[in-house]
N, C-alpha and C positions, 0 to 999 in steps of 0.2 A: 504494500500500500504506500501510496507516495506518502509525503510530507502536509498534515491536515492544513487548510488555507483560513484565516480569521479573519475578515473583513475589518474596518472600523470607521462607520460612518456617521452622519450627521450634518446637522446645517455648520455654516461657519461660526467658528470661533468657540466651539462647545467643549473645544478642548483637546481633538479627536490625538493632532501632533502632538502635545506634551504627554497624551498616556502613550502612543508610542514610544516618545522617549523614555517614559518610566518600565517599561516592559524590557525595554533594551539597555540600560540602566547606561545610557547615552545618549547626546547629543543627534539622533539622526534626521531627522522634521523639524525645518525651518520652527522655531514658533514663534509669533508674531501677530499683536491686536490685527495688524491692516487685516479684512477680509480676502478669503480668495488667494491667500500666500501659498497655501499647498494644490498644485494642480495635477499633478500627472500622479499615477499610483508609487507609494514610497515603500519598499518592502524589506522587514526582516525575519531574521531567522533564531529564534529562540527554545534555548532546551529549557521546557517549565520540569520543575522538580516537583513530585508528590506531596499531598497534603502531611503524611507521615515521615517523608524523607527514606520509607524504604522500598519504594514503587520504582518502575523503571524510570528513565528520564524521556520527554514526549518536545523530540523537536514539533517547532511548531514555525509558519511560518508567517504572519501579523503584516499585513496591509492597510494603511494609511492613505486615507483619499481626498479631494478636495471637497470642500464646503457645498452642501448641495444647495441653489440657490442663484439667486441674479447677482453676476462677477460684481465687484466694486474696488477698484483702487481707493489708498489712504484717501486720497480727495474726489471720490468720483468713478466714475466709471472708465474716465481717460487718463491716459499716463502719462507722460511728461513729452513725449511726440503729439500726442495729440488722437492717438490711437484710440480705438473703442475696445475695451478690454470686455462689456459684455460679449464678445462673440467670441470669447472662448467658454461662454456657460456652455455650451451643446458639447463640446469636446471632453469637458471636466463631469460634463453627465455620463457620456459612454464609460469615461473609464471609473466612476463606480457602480452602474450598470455590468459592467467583466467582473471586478471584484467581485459585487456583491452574485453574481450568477457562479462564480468558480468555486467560491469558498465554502467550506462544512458549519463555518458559527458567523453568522453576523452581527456583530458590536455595536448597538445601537444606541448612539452618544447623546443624552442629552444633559442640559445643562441645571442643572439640580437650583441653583441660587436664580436663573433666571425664569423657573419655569417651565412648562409648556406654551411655545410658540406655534402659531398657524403654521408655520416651517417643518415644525417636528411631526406636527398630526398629517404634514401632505407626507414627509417621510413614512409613518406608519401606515398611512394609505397603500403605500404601493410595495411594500415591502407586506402586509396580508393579499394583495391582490396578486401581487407575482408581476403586476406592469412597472416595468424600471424606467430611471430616466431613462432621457433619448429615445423614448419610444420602444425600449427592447420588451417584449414579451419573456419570461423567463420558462426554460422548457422542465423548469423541475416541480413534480409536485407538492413539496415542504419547503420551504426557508427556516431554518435555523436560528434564528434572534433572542438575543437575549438584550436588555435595557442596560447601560451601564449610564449611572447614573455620575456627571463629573461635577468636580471643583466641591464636592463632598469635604470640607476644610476641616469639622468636629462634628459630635454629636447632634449639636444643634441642626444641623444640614439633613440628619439621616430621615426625618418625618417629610423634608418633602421631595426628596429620593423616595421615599416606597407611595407618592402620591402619583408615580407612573406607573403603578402597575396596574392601572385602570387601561394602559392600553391595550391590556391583553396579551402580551409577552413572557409573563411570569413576573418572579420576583426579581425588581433590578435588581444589579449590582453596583453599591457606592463605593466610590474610590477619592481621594484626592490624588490626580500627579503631582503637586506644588507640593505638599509635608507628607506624603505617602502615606494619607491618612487610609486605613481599612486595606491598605496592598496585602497584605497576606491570605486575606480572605479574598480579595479576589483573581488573585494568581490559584488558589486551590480551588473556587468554583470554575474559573477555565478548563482547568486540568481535568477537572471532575467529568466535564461535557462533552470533553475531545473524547475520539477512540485510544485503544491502547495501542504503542509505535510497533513498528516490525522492531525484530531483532536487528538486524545488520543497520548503523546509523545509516543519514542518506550521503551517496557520493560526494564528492568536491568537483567541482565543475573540472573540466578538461582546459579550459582557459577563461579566464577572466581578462576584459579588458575596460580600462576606461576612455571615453570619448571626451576629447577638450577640443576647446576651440574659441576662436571670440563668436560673439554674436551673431547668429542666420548665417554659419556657417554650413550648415545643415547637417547639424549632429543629431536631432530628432529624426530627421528623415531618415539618415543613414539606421539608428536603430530599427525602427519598424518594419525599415526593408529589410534588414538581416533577419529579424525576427519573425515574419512575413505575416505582420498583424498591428494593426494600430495601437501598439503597445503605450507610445507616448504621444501627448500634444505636440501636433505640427501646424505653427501658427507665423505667417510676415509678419505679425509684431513682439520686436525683439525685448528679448528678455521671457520669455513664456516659459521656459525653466527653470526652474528657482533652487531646488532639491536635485542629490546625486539620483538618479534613478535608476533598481537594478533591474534588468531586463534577462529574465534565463530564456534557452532556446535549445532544440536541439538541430543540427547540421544533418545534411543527407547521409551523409554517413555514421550519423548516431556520436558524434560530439557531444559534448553538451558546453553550452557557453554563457558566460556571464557578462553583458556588455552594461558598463555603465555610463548613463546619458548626465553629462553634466549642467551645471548652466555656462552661456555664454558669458564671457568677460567682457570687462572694460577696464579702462583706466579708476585708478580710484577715485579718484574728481567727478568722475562721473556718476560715482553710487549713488542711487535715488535710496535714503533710509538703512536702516539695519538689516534689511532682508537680502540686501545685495553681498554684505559681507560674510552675514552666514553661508547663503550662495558659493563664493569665494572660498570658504574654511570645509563646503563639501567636495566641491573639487578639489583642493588640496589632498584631502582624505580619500579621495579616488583614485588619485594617483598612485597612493603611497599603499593601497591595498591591490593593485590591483596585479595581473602578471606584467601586459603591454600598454603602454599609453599611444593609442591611435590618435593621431594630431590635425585634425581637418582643418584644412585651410581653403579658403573661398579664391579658387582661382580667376573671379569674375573682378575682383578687388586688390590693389594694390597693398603690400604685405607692409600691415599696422606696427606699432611700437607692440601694443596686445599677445600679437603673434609671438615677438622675438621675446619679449616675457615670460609667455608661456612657452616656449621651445627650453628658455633659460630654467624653468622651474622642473618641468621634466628631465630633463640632462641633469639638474642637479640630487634627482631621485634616485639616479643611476637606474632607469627603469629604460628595458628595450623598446625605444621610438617607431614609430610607422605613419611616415608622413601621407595621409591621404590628400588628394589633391582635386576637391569634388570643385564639383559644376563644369566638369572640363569641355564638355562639349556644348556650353554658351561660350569659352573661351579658346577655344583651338580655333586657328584660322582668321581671329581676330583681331586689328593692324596695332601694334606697340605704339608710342609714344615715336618711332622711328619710323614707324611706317613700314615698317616690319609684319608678317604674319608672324603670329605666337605658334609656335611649336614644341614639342615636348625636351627636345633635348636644349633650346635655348633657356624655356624652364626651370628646368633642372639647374640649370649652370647659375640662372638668375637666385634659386631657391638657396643652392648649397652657400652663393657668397654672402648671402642677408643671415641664413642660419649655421654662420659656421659650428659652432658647438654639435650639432647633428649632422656634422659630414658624413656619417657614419650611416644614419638612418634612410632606411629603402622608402621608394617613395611609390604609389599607386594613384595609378590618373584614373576618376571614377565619375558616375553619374550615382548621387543616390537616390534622387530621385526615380532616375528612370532605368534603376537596377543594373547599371554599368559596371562590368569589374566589381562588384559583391561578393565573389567566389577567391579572388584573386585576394583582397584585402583578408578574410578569413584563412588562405594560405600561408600568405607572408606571417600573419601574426603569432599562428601555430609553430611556422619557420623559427621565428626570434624567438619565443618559450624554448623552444628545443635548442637553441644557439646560448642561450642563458644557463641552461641545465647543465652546457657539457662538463666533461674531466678534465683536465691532462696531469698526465702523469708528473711528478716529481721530477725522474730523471731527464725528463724531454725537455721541462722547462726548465734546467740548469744547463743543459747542453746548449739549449738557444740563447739563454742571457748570457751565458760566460763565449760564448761565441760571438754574438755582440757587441761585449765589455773587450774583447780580444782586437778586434776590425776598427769597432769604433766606440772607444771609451769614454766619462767625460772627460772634458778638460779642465786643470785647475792653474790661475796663479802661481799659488804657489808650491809648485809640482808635487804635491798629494797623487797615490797610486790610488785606482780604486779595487776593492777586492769586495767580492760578492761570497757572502761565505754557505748560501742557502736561498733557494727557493721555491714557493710553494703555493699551490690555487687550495687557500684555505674553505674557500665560501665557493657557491654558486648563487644564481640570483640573486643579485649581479656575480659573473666572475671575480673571485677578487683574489690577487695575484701577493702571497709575502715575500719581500724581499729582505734577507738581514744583511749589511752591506758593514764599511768598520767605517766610510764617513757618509751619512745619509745627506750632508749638504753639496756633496758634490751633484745629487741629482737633480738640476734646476729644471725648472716648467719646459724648458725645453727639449730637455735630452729626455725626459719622462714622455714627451708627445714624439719622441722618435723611438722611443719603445714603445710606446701600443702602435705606433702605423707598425711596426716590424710583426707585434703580437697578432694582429687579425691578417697582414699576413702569413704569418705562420698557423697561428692555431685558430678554432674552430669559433674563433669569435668576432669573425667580418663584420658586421652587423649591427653588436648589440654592446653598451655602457661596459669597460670595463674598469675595477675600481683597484688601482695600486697603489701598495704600503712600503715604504721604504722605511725601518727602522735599525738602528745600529743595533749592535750583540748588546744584549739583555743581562744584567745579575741576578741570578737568584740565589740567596741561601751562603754569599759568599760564594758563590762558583759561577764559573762562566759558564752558559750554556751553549754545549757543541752541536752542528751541522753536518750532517753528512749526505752523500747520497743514495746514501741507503735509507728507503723509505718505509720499509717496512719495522728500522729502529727507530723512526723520528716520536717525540713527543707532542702531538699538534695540540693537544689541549694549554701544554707548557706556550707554545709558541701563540696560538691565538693570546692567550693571557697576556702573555711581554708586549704585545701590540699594543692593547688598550683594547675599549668597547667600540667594534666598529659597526654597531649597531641604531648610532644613535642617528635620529630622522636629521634630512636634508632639507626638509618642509618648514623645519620649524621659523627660520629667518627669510621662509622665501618672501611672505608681505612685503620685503625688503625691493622685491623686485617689480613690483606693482607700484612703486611712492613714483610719481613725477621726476622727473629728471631737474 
């Protein structure tokens, strides 16, 4: 039996995102007074524990929806272009219209301090009737519903929480997400409701990948065409993504994938309120989870500050790049600033000198819209996981560097030898390369970037970030610790240790790279 599905729905601002976040005992759902902030389905994956703690553990997997109800921006219905943001109501109906049709329990949010609203009873209308928004008929005979009654703060709140269960759904459930008032009891009535898990937990997807981009890039479209289903809002007015969105699928060949739909960027000057920077802090966190970062760029548009930002923040994730390069066929054949027709390999040549940091990263000319090269981009991506994964032996990579340091070593002043006494691919994803050497300052930024072009020449990492550590011989214990080429005697736990944590995020200072120049 798959993974049971939990809807959680309701008008705006009932709460629906902050019990998500209380479920996942994180930040994942924008929350935010404005109306209308969460629009596309926001989904996690949660092992609830038994009311007793000696019951199996029951992943579960809790979906967050947008506010059902007529859109409205903090001021209005229009956003700061001028845009009619009601016309994404019909879009933000369908998709909890899916939810609520896919899922085993539906979450039915209301807001306990403010009441029953005419909003909530058109809710409870159609969730007894089985007609969803957008018009879908639902083909199942039961729906699932339980009231969860929110913003439950103390005792005082509980009497008019249990004044909805005149709607006929049974007994709500009250909770506070804000002081986790009554969360224990209602994590054990979830648990209670769901079926019992299989044994075997459920797989880990076969790749995970996150989609960036600046704005109307067409990182939505690209999702729904892979997924071959209107999975996320595709809307010409920018900014319609707000939340990282995860999107599973499975591939003709029985893949399975995880593609996450980010929001589009901008400069920071340009955030309209708080929502933008959460926005910002979920793609950061896309990135940084994810296997590959797929990099759409709007080939119809001239390559932003935005872009080389986000090219910069990827690179600095060490996460294997995959430059798409959609809309290409509004832009092929179309005359440059020179008068030139655009062509792919002038492209390329224009792409790699704007992004040098990603000379590395393969690029895919695609239509997402109109399902161009779709197959190609899921290749290449698979490519870089596997290019990320690989080994190389101990001895292979000592015979290459100290053949290098041989031909062409650095150079010093003041004529310092260099001597390389040990090296080793401690990590994968990223490769990460140790070097113990007896002067680490001989190796300047430059002579390190004539070792990785030698490195993807030689080993099996053409492609994808690789991360190298040069540190001098280590003390431990009053003893110096030895190198040899014998790898089967090395102590790698000893030698990761003498390095330091190289575990620590790349992410953390990237806002650094968003500030104005």
């Amino acid at each position: 039996m798959p993974i049971p599905r939990v809807a959680i729905v309701g008008r705006p601002n009932v709460g629906k995102s902050s019990l998500l976040n209380m479920i996942a005992g994180e930040k994942v759902s924008i929350v935010d007074p404005t109306p209308g902030v969460t629009r596309d389905r926001v989904s996690i994956v949660k092992e609830m524990e038994s009311p007793d703690s000696k019951g199996p553990l029951k992943p579960v997997e809790f979906t967050d929806t947008g506010g059902y109800g007529v859109y409205t921006a903090e001021d209005g219905r229009y956003d700061e272009t001028g845009a009619d943001l009601h016309a994404l109501t019909d879009d933000i109906e369908l998709q909890i219209a899916h939810a609520v049709e896919t899922a085993e329990l539906v979450l039915f949010c209301i807001d306990a301090q403010a009441g029953l609203t005419p909003s909530d009873l058109e809710i409870a209308k159609f969730l007894r009737t089985r007609k969803l928004p957008g018009g879908v008929r639902s083909q199942r005979e039961h729906l699932p519903v339980r009231v969860v009654a929110t913003k439950v703060d103390g005792p005082k709140w509980e009497a008019h929480a249990f004044e909805m269960a005149g709607l006929g759904f049974g007994d709500p459930l009250p909770v506070s997400a804000m002081n986790n008032y009554m969360r224990r009891a209602f994590f054990d009535a979830v648990y209670n409701i769901l079926p019992e898990p299989d044994e075997k937990p459920p797989p880990r997807a076969d790749l995970s990948i996150a989609i960036i981009g600046k704005r109307n890039a067409g990182k939505s479209t690209l999702v729904n065409a892979l997924a071959k289903q209107k999975r996320v809002i595709v809307s010409e007015i920018p900014g319609t993504t707000r939340d990282a969105v995860d999107v599973k699928f499975v591939t003709e060949d029985g893949r399975s994938v995880v593609a996450i739909d980010t929001a589009g960027l901008r400069k920071k000057k340009s955030f309209q309120g708080p929502v933008e920077w959460y926005a910002f802090d979920r793609a950061k966190r896309a990135i940084a989870r994810c296997d590959v970062v797929v990099f759409m760029i709007d080939a119809t548009t001239k390559l932003s500050q935005v872009d080389e930002q986000l090219g910069m923040i990827a690179q600095k994730a060490f996460k294997p790049v995959l430059l798409v390069i959609n809309k290409w066929d509004l832009a092929e054949g179309q005359k440059n600033p020179r008068g030139k027709e655009v062509n792919v390999e002038d492209y390329e040549t224009y792409l790699r000198k704007e992004l040098r940091g990603l000379a590395f990263a393969p690029m895919v000319f695609a239509s997402a819209e109109h399902g161009v090269n779709l197959e190609g981009i899921l290749e290449v991506a698979f490519d870089l996981l596997e290019q990320a994964g690989a080994r190389v032996s101990t001895g292979q990579l000592n015979r290459i560097v100290r053949g290098l340091i041989e031909s062409r070593g650095p150079s010093s002043k003041l004529g310092l030898e260099c001597k390389v006494f040990y090296v080793t691919q401690i990590r994968s994803h990223p490769p990460t390369i140790a070097m113990v050497v007896n002067e680490p300052k001989l190796f300047t930024d430059n002579y390190e970037r004539f070792l990785m072009n030698r490195f993807r020449e030689e080993l099996p990492f053409e492609e994808v970030p690789i991360r190298l550590i040069v540190r001098a011989r280590s003390q431990r214990k009053g003893k110096t610790m030895s190198y040899t080429d014998d790898e089967a005697g090395v102590d790698h736990a000893a030698l990761i240790e003498s390095l330091g944590d190289l575990d620590a995020s790349a992410l953390n200072d990237a806002d650094a790279f968003f500030d104005d120049e």
